[in-house]
C-alpha positions in Angstrom: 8.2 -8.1 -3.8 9.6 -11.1 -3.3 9.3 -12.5 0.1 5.4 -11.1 0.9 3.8 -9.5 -2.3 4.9 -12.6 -4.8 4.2 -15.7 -2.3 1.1 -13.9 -0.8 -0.8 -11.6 -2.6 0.2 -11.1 -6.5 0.4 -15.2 -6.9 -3.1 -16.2 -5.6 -4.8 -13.4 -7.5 -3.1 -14.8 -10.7 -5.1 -17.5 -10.0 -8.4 -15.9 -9.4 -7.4 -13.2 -12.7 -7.4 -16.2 -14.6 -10.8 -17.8 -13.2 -12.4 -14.1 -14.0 -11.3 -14.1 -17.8 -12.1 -17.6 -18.0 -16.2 -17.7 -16.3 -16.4 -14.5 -14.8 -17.1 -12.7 -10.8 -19.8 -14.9 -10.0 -18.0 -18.0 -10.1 -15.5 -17.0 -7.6 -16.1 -18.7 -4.0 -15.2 -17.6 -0.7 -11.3 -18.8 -1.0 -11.0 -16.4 -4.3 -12.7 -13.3 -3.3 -10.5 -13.7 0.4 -7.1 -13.9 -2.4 -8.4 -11.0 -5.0 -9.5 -8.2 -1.7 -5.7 -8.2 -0.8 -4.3 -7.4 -4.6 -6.9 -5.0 -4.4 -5.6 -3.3 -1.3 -2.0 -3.3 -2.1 -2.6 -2.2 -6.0 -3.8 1.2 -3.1 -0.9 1.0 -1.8 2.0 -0.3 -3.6 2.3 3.0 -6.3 5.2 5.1 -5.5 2.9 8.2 -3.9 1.7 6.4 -1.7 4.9 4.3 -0.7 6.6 7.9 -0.3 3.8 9.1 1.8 3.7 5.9 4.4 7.6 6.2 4.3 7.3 9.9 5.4 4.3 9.7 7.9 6.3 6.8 9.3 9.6 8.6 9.6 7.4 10.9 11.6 5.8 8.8 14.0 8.9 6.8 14.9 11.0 9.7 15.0 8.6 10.9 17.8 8.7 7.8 19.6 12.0 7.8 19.8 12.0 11.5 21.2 9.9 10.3 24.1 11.7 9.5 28.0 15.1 11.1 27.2 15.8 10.7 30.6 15.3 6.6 30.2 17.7 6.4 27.1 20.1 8.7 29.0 20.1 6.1 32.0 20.5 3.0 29.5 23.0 4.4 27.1 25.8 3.0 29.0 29.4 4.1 26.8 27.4 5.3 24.4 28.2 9.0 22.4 24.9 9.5 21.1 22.7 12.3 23.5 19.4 11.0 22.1 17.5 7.9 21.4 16.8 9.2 17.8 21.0 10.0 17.2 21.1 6.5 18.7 19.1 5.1 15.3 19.9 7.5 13.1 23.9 6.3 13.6 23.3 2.5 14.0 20.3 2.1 11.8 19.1 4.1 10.0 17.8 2.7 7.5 15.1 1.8 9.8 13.5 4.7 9.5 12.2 4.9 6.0 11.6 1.3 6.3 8.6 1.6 8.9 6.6 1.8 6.2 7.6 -1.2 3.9 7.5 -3.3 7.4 3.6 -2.4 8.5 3.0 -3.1 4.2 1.7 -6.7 5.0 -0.7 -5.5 7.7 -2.1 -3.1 5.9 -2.4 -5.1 2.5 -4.5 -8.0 4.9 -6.1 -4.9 7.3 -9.8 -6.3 8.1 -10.8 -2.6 7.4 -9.8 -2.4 3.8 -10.7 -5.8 2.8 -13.9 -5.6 4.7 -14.9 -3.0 2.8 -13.8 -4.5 -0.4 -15.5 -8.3 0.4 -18.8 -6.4 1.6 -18.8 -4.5 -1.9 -20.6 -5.7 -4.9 -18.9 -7.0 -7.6 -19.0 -7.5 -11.3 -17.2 -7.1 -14.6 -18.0 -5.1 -17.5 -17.0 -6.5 -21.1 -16.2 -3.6 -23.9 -16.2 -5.9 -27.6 -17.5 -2.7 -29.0 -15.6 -0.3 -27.8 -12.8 1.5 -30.4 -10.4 1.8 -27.9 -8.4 -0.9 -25.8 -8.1 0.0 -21.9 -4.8 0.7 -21.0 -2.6 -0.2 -18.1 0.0 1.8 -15.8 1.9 1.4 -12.4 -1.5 2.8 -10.8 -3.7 1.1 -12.3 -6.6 0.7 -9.8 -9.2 3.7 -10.1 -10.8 4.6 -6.6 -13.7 6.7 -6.6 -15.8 8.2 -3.9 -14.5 6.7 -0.1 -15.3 3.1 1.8 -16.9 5.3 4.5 -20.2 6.4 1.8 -20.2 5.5 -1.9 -17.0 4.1 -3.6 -16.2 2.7 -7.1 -13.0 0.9 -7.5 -12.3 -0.1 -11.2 -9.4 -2.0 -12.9 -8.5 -3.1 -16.2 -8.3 -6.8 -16.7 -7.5 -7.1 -20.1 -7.6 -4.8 -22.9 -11.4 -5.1 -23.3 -12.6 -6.5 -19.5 -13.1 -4.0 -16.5 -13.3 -5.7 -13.0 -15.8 -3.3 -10.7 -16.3 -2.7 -7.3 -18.7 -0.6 -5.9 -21.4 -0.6 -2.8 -24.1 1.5 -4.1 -26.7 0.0 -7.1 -27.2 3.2 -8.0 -23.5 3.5 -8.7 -24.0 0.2 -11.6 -26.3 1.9 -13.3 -24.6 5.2 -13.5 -21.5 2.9 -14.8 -24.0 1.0 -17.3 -25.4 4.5 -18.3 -22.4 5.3 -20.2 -21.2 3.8 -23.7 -18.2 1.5 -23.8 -16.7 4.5 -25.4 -16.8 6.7 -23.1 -16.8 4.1 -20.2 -13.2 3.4 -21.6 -12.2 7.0 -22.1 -12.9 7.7 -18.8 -10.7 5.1 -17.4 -7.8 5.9 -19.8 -8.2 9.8 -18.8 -7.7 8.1 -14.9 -5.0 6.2 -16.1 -3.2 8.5 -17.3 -2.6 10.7 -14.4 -0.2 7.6 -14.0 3.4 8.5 -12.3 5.0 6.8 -14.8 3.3 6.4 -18.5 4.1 2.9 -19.8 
């Protein structure tokens, strides 16, 4: 949080936050939408789900790259107890095990992948002054809809009455536009609050 996400991602989207609230997504330039595609990606990946499930699939893959060539450990071990490679880590580090995933975080927060398909997406805000109910906020509060490989929505709050959208299908605006601020803010609440953690 405080050596990558801070400095890197949450601080230059602060910026470009601001600029939304202030004149809006079409004012944004190049720099900005380059600075907001990142807090977009790691709002994906930064919930605690997903942090568990990159911590276990990377347990996994290192813990099988360390079962590969006994026979070269065995040779390099020197005055070492430890039979494997993996009993090797596991005793002097292991901590570097669950921390594979926190480690690849920053490359897949800037992965070309992810923020290409978020820069080639169209994008737009949707105000709700007459809506009855505020938006509400949560540790996962990025909605993704659909996949980046065919039709995807991605929507989060802004402010209480301000929706940021993402999407690559027009078809998928006016199916969004179809629906009364109502219910357009119901429907985010209702995906909001599958949240982990209410707040």
């Amino acid at each position: 949080e405080k050596d990558f996400l801070g400095p890197h991602v949450d601080d230059p989207a602060a910026i470009v936050h601001k600029e939304i609230l202030a004149t809006g997504v079409r004012s944004l330039n190049d720099d900005d939408k380059r600075a907001w595609s990142p807090f977009l990606v790691s709002l994906m990946l930064r919930v605690p789900a997903m942090m568990q499930h990159m911590r276990e699939r990377g347990r996994q893959t290192l813990a099988a790259g360390l079962d590969e060539a006994p026979d070269d450990y065995l040779d390099a071990r020197g005055g070492d107890p430890e039979p494997t490679l993996r009993a090797w880590v596991e005793k002097h580090h292991p901590d570097v095990l669950d921390d594979l995933a926190v480690m690849t975080l920053p490359d897949l927060v800037f992965s070309k992948v992810l923020n290409g398909a978020f820069l080639g997406a169209k994008w737009a805000t949707r105000p709700l002054r007459k809506s009855r109910f505020d938006l509400l906020v949560s540790d996962k509060p990025l909605i993704y809809v659909g996949t980046f490989e065919s039709s995807f929505l991605v929507a989060l709050p802004l402010a209480p009455r301000l929706a940021f959208l993402a999407f690559n299908e027009d078809a998928t605006w006016d199916n969004v536009m179809s629906r009364s601020e109502d219910s357009f803010v119901r429907e985010m609440n209702l995906a909001i609050w599958e949240a982990d953690t209410y707040v």
